[in-house]
Residue frames as a rotation matrix with the C-alpha (Angstrom) as fourth column:
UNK 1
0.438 -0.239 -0.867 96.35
0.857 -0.180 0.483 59.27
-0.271 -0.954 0.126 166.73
UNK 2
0.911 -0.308 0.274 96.98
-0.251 -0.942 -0.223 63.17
0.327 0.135 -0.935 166.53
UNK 3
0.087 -0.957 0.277 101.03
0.202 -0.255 -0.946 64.37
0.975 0.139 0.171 166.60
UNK 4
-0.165 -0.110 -0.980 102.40
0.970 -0.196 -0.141 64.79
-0.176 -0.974 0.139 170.25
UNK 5
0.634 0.133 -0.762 102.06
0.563 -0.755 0.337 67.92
-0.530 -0.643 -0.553 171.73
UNK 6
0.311 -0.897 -0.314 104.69
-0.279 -0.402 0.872 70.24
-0.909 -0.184 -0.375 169.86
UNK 7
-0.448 -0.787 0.425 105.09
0.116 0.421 0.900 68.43
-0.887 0.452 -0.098 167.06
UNK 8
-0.314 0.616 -0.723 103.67
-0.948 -0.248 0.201 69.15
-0.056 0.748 0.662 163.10
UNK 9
0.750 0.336 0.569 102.00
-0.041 0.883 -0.467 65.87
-0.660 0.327 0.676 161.17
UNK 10
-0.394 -0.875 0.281 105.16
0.133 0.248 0.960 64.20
-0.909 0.415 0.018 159.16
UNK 11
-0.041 0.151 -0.988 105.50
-0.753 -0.655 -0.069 65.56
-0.657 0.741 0.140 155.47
UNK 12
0.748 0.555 -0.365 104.34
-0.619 0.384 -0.686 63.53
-0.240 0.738 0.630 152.47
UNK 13
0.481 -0.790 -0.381 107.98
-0.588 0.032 -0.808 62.59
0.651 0.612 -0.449 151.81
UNK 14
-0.600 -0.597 0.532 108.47
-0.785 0.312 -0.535 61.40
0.154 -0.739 -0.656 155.37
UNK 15
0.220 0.842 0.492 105.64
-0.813 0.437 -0.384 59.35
-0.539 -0.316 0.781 154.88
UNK 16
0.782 0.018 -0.622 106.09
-0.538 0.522 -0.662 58.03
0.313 0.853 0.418 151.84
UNK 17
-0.107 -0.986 0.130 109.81
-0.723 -0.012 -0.691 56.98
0.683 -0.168 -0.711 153.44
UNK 18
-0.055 0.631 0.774 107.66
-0.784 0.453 -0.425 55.28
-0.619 -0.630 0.469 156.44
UNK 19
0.668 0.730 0.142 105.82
-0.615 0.650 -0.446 53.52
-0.418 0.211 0.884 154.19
UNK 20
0.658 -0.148 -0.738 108.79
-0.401 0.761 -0.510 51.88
0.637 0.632 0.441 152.23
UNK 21
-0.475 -0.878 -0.053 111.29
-0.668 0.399 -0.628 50.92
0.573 -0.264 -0.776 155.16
UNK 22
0.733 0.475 0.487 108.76
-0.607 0.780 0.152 47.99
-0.307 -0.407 0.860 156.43
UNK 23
0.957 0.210 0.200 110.59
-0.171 0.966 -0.196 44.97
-0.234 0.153 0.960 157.38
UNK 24
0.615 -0.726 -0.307 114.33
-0.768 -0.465 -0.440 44.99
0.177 0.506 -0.844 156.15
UNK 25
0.979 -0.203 0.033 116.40
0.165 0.874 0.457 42.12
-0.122 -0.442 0.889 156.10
UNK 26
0.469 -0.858 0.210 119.65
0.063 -0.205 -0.977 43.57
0.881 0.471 -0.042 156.10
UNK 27
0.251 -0.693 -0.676 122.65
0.955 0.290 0.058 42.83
0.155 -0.661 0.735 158.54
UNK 28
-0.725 -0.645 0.241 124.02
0.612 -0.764 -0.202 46.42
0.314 0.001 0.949 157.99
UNK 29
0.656 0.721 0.225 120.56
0.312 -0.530 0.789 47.95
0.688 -0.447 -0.572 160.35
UNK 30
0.354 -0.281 -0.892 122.95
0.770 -0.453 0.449 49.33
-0.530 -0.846 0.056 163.31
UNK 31
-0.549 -0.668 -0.503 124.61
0.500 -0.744 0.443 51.50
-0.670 -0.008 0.742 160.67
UNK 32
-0.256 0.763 0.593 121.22
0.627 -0.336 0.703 52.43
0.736 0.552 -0.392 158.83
UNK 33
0.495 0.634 -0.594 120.32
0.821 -0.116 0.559 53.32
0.286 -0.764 -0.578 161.96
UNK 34
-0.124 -0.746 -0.655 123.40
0.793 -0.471 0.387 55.43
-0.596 -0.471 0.650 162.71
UNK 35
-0.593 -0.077 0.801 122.76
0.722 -0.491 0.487 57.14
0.355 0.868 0.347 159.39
UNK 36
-0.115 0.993 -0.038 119.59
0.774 0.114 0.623 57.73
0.622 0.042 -0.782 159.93
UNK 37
0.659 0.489 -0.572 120.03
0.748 -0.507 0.428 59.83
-0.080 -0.710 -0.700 163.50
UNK 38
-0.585 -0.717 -0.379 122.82
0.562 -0.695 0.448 61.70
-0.585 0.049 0.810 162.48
UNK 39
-0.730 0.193 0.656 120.62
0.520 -0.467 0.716 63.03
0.444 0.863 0.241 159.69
UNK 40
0.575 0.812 -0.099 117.80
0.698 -0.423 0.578 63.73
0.427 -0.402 -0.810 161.39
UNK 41
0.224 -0.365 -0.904 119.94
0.819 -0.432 0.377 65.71
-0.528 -0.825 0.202 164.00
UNK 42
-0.870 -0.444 -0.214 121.08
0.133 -0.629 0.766 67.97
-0.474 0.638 0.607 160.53
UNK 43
0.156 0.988 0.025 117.30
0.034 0.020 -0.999 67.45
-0.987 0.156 -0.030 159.59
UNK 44
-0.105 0.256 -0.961 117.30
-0.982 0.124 0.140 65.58
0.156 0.959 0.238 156.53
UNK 45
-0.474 0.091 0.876 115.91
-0.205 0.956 -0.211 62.45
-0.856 -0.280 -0.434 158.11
UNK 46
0.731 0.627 0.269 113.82
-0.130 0.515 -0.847 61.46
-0.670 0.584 0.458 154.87
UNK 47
0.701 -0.353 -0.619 116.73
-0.617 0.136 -0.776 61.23
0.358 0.926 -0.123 152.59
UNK 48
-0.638 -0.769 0.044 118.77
-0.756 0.615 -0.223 59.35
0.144 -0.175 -0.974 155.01
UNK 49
-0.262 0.179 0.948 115.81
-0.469 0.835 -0.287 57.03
-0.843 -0.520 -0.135 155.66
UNK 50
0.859 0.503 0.097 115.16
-0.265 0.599 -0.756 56.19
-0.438 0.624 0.648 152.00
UNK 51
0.235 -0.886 -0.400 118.67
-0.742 0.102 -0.663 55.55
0.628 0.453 -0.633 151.19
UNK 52
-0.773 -0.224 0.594 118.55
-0.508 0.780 -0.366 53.10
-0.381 -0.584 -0.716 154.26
UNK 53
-0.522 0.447 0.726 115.77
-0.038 0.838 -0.544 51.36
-0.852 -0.311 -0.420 153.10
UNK 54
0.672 0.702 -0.235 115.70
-0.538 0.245 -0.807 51.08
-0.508 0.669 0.542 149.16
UNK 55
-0.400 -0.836 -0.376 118.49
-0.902 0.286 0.323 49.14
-0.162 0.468 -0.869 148.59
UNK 56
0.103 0.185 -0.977 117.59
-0.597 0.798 0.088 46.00
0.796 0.574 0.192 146.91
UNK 57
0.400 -0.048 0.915 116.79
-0.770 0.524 0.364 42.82
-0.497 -0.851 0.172 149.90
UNK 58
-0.587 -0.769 0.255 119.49
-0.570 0.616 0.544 39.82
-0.575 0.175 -0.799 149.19
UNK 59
0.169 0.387 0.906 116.54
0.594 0.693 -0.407 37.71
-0.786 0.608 -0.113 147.65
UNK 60
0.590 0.736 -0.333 116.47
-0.319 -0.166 -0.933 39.68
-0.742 0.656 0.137 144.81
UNK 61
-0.602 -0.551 -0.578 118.67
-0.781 0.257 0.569 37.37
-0.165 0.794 -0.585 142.92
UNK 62
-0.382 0.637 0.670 115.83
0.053 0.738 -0.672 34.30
-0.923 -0.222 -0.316 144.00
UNK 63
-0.795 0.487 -0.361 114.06
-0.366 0.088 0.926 32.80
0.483 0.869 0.108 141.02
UNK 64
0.138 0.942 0.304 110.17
-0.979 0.083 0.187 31.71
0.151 -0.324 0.934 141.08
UNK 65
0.576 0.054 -0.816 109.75
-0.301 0.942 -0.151 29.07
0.760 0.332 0.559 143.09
UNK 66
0.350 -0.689 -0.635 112.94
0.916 0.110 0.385 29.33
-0.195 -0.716 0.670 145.82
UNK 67
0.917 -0.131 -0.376 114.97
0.037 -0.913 0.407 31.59
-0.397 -0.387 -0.832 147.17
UNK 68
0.304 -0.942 0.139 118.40
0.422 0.003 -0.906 30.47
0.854 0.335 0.399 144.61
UNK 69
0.284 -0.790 -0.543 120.20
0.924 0.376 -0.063 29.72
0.254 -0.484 0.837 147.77
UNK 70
-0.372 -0.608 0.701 120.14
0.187 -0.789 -0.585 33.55
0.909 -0.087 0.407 148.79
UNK 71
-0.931 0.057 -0.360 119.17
0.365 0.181 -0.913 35.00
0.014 -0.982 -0.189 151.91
UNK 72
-0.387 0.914 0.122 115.09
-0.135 -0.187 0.973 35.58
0.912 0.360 0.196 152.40
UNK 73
-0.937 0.041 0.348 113.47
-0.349 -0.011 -0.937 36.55
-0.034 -0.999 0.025 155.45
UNK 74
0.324 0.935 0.145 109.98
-0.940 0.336 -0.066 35.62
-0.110 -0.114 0.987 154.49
UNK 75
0.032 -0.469 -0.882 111.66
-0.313 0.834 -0.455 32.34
0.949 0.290 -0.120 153.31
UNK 76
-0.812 -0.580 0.063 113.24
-0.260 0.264 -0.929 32.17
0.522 -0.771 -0.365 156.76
UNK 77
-0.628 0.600 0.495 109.83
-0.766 -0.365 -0.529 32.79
-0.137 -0.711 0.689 158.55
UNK 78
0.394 0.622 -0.677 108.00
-0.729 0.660 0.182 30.34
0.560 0.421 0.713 156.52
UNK 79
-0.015 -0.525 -0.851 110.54
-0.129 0.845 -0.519 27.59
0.992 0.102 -0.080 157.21
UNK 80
0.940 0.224 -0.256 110.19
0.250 0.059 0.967 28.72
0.231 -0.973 -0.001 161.12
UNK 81
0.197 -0.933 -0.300 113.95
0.957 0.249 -0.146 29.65
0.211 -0.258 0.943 161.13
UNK 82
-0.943 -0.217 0.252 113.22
0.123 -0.932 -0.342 33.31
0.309 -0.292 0.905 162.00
UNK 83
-0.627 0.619 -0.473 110.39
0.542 -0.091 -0.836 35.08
-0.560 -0.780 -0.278 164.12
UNK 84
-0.793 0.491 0.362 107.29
-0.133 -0.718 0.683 36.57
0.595 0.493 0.634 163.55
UNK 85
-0.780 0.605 0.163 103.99
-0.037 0.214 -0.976 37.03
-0.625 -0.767 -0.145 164.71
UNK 86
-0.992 0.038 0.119 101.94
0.124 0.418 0.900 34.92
-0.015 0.908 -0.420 163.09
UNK 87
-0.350 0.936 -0.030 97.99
-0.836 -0.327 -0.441 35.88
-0.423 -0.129 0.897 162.45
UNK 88
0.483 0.873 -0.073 97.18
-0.702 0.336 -0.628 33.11
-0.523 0.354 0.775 159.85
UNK 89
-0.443 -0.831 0.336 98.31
-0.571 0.551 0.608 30.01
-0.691 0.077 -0.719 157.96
UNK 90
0.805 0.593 0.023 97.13
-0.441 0.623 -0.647 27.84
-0.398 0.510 0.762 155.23
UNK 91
0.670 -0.158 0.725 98.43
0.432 0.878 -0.207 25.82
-0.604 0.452 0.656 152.46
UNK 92
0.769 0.531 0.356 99.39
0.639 -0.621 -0.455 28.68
-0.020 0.577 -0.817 150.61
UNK 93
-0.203 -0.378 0.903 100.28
-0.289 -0.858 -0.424 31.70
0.935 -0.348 0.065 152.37
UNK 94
-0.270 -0.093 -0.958 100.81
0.949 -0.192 -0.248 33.27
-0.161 -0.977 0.140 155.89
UNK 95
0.498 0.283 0.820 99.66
0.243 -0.953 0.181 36.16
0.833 0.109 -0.543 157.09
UNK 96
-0.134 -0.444 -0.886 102.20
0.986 -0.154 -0.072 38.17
-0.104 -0.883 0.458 160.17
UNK 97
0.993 0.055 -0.108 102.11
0.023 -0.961 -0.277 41.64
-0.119 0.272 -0.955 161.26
UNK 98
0.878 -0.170 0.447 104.78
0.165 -0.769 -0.618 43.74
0.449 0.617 -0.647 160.22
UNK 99
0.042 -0.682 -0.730 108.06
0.974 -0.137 0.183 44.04
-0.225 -0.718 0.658 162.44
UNK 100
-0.872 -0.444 0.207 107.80
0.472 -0.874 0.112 47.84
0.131 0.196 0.972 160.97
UNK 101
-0.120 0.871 0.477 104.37
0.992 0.125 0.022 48.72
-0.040 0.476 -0.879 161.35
UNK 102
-0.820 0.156 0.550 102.93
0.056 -0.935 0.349 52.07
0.569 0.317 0.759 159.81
UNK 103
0.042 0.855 0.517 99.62
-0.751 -0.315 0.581 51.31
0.659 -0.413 0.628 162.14
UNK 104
-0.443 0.095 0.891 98.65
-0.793 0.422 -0.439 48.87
-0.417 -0.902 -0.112 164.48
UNK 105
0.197 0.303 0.932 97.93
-0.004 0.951 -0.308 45.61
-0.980 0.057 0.189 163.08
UNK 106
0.439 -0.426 -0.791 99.58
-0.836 0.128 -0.533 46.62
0.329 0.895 -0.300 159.55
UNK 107
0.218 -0.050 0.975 100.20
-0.124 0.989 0.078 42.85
-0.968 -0.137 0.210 158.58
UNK 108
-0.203 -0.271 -0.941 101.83
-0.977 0.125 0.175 41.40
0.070 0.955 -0.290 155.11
UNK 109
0.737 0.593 0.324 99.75
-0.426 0.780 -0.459 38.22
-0.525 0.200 0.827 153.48
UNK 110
-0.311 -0.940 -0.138 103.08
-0.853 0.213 0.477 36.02
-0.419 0.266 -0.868 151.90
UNK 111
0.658 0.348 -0.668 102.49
-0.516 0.854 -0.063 33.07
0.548 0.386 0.742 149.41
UNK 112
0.722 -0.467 0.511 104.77
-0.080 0.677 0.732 30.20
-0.688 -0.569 0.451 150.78
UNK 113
0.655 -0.600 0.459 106.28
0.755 0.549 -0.359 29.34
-0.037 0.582 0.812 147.91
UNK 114
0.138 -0.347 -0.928 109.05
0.368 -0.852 0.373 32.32
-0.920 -0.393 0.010 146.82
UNK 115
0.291 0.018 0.957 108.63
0.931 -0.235 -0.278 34.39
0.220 0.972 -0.085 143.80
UNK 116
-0.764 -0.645 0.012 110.69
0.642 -0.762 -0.079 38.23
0.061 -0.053 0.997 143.29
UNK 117
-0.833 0.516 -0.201 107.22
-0.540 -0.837 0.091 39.82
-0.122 0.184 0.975 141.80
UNK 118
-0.088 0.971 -0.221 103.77
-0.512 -0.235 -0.826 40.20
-0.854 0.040 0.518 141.22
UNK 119
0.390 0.343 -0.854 104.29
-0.920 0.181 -0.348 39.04
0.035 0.922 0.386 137.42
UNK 120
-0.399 -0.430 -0.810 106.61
-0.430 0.868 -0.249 35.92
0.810 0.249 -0.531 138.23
UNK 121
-0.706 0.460 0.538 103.61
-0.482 0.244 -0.842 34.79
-0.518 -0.854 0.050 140.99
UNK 122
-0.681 0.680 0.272 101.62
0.720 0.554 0.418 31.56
0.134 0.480 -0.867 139.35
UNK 123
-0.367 0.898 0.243 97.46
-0.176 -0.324 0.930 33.22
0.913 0.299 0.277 138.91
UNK 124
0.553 0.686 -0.474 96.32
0.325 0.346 0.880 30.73
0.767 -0.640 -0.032 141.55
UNK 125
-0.502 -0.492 -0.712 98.95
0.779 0.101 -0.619 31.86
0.376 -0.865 0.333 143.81
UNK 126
-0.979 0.186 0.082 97.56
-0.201 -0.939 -0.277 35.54
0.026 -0.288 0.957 144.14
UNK 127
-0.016 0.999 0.032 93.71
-0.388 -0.036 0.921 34.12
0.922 0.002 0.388 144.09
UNK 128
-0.070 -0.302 -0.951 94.85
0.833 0.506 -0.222 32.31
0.548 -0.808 0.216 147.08
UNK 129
-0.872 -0.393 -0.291 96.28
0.489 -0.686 -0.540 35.22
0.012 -0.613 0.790 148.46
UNK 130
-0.780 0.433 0.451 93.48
-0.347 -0.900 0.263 37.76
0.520 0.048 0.853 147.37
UNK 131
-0.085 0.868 -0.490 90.68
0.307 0.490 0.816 35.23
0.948 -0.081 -0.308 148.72
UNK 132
0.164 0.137 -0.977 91.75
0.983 0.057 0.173 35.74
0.080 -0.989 -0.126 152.41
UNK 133
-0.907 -0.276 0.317 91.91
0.173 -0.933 -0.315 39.91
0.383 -0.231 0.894 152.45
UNK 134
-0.059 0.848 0.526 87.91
-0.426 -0.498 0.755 39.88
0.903 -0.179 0.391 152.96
UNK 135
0.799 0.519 -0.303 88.69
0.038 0.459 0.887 37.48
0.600 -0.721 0.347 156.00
UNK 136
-0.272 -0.708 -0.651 92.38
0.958 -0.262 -0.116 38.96
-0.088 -0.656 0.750 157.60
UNK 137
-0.653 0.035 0.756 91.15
0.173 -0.965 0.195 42.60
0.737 0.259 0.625 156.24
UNK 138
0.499 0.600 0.626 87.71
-0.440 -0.446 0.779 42.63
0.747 -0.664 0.042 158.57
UNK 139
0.384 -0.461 -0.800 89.64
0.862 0.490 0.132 40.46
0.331 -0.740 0.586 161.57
UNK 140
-0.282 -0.950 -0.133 92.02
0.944 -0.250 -0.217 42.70
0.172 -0.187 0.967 161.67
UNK 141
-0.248 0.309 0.918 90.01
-0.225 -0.940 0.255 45.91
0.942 -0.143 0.303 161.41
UNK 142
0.421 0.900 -0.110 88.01
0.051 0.098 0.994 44.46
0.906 -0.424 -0.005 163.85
UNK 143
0.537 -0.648 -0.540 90.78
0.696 0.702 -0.150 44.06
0.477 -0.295 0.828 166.39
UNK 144
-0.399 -0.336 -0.853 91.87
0.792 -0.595 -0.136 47.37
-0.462 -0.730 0.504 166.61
UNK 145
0.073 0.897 -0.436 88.68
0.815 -0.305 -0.493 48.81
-0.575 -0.320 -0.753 166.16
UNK 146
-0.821 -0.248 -0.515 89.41
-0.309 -0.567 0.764 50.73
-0.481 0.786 0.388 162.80
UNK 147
0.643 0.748 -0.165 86.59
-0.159 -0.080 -0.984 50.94
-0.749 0.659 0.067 159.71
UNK 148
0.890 -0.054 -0.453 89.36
-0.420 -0.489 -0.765 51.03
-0.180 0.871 -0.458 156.80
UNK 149
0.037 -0.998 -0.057 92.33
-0.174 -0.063 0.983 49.72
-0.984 -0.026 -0.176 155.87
UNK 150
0.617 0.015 -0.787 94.45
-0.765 -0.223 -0.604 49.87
-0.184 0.975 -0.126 152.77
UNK 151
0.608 -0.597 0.523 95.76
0.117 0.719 0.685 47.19
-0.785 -0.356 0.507 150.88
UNK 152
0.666 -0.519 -0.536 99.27
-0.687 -0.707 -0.169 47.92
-0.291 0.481 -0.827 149.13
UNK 153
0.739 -0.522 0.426 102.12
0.618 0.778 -0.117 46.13
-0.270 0.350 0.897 146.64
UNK 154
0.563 -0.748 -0.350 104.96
-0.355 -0.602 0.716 47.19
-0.746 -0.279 -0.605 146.37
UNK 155
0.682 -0.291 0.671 106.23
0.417 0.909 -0.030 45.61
-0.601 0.300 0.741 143.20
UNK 156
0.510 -0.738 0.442 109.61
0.688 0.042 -0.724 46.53
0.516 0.674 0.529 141.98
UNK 157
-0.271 -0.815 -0.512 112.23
0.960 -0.266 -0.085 48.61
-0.067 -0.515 0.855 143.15
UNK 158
-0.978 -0.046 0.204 111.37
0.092 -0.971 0.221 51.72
0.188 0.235 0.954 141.64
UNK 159
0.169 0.965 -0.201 107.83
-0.107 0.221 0.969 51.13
0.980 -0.142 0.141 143.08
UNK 160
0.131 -0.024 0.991 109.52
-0.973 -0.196 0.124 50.74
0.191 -0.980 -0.049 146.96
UNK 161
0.596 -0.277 -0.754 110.05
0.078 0.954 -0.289 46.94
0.799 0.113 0.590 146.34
UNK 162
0.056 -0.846 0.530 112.52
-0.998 -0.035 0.048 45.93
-0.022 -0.532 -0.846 149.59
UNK 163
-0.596 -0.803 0.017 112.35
-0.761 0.570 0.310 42.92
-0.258 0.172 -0.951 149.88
UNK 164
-0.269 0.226 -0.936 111.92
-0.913 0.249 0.322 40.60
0.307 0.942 0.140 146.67
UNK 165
-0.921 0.322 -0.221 109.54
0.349 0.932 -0.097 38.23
0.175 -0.167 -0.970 147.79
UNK 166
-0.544 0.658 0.521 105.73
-0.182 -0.698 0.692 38.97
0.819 0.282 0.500 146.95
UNK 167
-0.816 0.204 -0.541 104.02
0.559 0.037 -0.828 40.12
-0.149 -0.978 -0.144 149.64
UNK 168
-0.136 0.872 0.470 100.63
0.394 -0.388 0.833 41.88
0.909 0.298 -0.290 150.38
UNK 169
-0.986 -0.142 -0.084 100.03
0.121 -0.273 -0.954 44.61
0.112 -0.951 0.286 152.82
UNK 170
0.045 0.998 0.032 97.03
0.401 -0.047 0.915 45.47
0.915 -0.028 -0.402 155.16
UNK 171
-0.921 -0.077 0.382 97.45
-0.072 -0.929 -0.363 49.00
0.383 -0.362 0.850 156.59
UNK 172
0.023 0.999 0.025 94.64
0.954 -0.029 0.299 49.41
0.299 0.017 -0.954 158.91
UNK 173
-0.649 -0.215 0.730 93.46
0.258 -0.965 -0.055 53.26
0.716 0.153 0.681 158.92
UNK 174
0.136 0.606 -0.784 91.70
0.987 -0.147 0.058 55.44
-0.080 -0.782 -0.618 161.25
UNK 175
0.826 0.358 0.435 91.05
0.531 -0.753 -0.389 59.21
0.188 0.552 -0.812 160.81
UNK 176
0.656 -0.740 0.149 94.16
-0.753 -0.655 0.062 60.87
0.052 -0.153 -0.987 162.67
UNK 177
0.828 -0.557 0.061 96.77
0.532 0.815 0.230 57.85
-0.178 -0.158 0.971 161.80
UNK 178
0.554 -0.498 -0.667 99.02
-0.560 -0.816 0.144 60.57
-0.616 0.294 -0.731 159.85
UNK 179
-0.617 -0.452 0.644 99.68
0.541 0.350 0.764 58.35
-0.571 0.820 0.029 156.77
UNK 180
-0.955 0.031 -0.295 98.76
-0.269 -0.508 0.818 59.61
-0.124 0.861 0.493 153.36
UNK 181
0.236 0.969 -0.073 94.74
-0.087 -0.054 -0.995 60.39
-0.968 0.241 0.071 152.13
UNK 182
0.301 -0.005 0.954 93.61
0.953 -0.013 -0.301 60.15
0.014 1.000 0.001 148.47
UNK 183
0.875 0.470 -0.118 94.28
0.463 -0.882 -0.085 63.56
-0.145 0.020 -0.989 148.83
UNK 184
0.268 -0.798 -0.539 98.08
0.460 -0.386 0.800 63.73
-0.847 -0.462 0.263 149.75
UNK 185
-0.570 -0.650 -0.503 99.19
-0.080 -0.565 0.821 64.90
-0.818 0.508 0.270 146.28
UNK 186
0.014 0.626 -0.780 97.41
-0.704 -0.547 -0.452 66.86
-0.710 0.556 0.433 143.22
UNK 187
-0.593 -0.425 0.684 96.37
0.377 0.605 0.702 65.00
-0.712 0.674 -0.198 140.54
UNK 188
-0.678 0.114 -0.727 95.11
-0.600 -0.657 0.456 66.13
-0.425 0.745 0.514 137.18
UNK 189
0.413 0.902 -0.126 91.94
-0.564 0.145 -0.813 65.09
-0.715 0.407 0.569 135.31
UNK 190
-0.207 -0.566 0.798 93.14
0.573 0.591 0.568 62.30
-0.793 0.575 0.202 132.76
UNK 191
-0.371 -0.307 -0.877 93.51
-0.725 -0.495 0.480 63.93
-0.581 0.813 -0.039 128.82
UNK 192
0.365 0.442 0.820 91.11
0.370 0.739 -0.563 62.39
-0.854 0.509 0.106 126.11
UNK 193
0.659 -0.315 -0.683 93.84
-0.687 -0.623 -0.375 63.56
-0.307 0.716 -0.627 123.35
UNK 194
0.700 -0.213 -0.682 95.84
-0.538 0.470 -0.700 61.30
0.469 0.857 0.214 121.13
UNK 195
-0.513 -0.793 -0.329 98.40
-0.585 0.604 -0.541 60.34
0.628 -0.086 -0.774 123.68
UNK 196
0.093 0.672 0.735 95.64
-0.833 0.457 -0.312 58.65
-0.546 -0.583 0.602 126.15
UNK 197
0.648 0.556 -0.521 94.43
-0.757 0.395 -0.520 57.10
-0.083 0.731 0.677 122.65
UNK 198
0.181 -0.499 -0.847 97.93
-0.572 0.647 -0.503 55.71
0.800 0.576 -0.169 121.84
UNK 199
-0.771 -0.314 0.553 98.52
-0.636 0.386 -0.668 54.32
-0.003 -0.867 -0.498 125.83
UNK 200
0.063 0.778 0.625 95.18
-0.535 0.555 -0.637 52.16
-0.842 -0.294 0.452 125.42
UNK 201
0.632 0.185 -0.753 96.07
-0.751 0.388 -0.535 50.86
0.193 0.903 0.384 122.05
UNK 202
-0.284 -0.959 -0.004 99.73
-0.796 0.238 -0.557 49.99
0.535 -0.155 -0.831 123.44
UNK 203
-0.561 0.066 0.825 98.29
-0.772 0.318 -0.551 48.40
-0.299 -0.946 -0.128 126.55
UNK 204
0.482 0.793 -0.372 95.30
-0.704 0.098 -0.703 46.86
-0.521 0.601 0.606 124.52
UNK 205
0.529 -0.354 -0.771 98.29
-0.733 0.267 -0.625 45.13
0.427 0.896 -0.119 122.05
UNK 206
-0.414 -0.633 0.654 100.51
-0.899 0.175 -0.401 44.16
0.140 -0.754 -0.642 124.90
UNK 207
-0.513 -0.154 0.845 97.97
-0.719 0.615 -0.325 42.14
-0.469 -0.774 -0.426 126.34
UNK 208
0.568 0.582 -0.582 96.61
-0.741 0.053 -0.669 40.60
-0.358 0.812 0.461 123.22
UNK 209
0.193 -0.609 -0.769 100.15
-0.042 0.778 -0.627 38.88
0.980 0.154 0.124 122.31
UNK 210
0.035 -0.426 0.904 100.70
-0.944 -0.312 -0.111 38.12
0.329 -0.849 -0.413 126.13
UNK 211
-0.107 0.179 -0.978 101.63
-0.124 0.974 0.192 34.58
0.986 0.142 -0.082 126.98
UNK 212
0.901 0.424 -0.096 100.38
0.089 0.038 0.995 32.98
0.426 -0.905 -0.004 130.31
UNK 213
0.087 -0.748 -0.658 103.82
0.995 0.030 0.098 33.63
-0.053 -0.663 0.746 131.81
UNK 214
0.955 0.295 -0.034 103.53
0.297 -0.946 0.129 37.31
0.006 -0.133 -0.991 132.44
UNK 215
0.373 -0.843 -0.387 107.32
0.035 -0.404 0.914 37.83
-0.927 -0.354 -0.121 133.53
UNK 216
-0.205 -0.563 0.801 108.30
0.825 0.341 0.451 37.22
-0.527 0.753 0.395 129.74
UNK 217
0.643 0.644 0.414 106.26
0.764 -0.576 -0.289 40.25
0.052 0.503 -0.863 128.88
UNK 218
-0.289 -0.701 -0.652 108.59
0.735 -0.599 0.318 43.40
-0.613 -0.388 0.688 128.47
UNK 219
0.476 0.543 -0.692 107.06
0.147 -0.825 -0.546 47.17
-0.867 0.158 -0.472 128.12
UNK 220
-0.080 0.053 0.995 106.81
0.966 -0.241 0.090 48.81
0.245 0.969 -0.032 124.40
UNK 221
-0.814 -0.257 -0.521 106.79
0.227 -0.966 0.121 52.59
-0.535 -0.020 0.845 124.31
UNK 222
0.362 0.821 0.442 103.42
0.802 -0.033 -0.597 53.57
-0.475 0.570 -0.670 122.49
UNK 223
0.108 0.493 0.864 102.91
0.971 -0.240 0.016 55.89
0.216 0.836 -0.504 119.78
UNK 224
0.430 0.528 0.732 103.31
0.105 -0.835 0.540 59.53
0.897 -0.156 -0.415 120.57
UNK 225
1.000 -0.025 -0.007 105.50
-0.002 -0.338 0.941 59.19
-0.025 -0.941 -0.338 124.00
């Protein structure tokens, strides 16, 4: 959908801001909010909306497995003790849309069980999960009549993590949505020069001594960086 009348397409930064403030469980939303329009009104609404919405969500103290007795809205939802709108259900996972969506029918795929990340999620949980994207991904296009959608993690904080329970979006796209293209920002041709060399050896070594618990794994610095 083209920009109203008057208005420009939102800058890369205001996207990118979009894209992480999906969902928030936090009590302190009237005064995000408050933040939020005052800035804008001084026009620096992207820095007041990622400062509302990368603070860390209460689960992330939750070990794998439960939520260690903190608050967790997917938790909640699962258990039925908070709303949502639910698309799908198994043993597993759920699938609901968004309470934030960046499109129409943008929807997040949730294991049941509760884990912080991507690395401290069992194998079979995420085959689980990944199995149903070729059957909530076309639904869902189909539905509101899109061709495309993207599907996005968010894992860690410094990655847009909010809130620490793995989740899987499914962004459906459509040519004038105004979210970000492969295009939105330059990228450079990868270097076949000694530091490449030493980042594939590193990576290459890593996962060589890697035991089947992934979360135990902690990053090495290669050669040369």
């Amino acid at each position: 959908m083209p920009p109203p009348p008057g208005s420009s397409a939102p800058a890369p930064e205001r996207r990118l801001a979009v894209l992480l403030s999906h969902f928030r469980p936090c009590r302190e939303a009237p005064r995000a909010a408050t933040r939020l329009a005052t800035a804008e009104r001084h026009g620096t609404a992207a820095a007041a909306e990622a400062e509302a919405v990368l603070s860390a969500s209460p689960c992330a103290a939750g070990g794998s497995g439960s939520s260690g007795g903190e608050y967790c809205v997917f938790c909640n939802i699962i258990a039925g003790a908070a709303p949502a709108f639910k698309l799908y259900e198994d043993d597993e996972c759920v699938c609901i849309l968004d309470a934030k969506p960046l499109t129409p029918g943008h929807s997040l795929i949730i294991p049941k069980s509760h884990y912080p990340s991507l690395q401290t999620t069992p194998p079979t949980v995420l085959a689980a999960i990944c199995s149903k994207l070729p059957l909530l991904g076309t639904a869902i296009m189909k539905a509101t009549q899109c061709d495309a959608f993207n599907v996005l993690i968010n894992n860690g904080e410094k990655a847009g993590q909010v809130i620490f329970h793995t989740h899987v979006h499914i962004i459906p796209r459509s040519k004038d949505d105004n979210l970000w293209s492969s295009e939105t920002y330059s990228r450079n041709p990868i270097s076949h020069g000694q530091e490449t060399k030493n980042l594939v050896s590193s990576i290459k070594e890593v996962l060589s001594s890697s035991p089947e618990d992934y979360s135990t794994v902690t990053s090495s610095t290669p050669k040369g960086f």
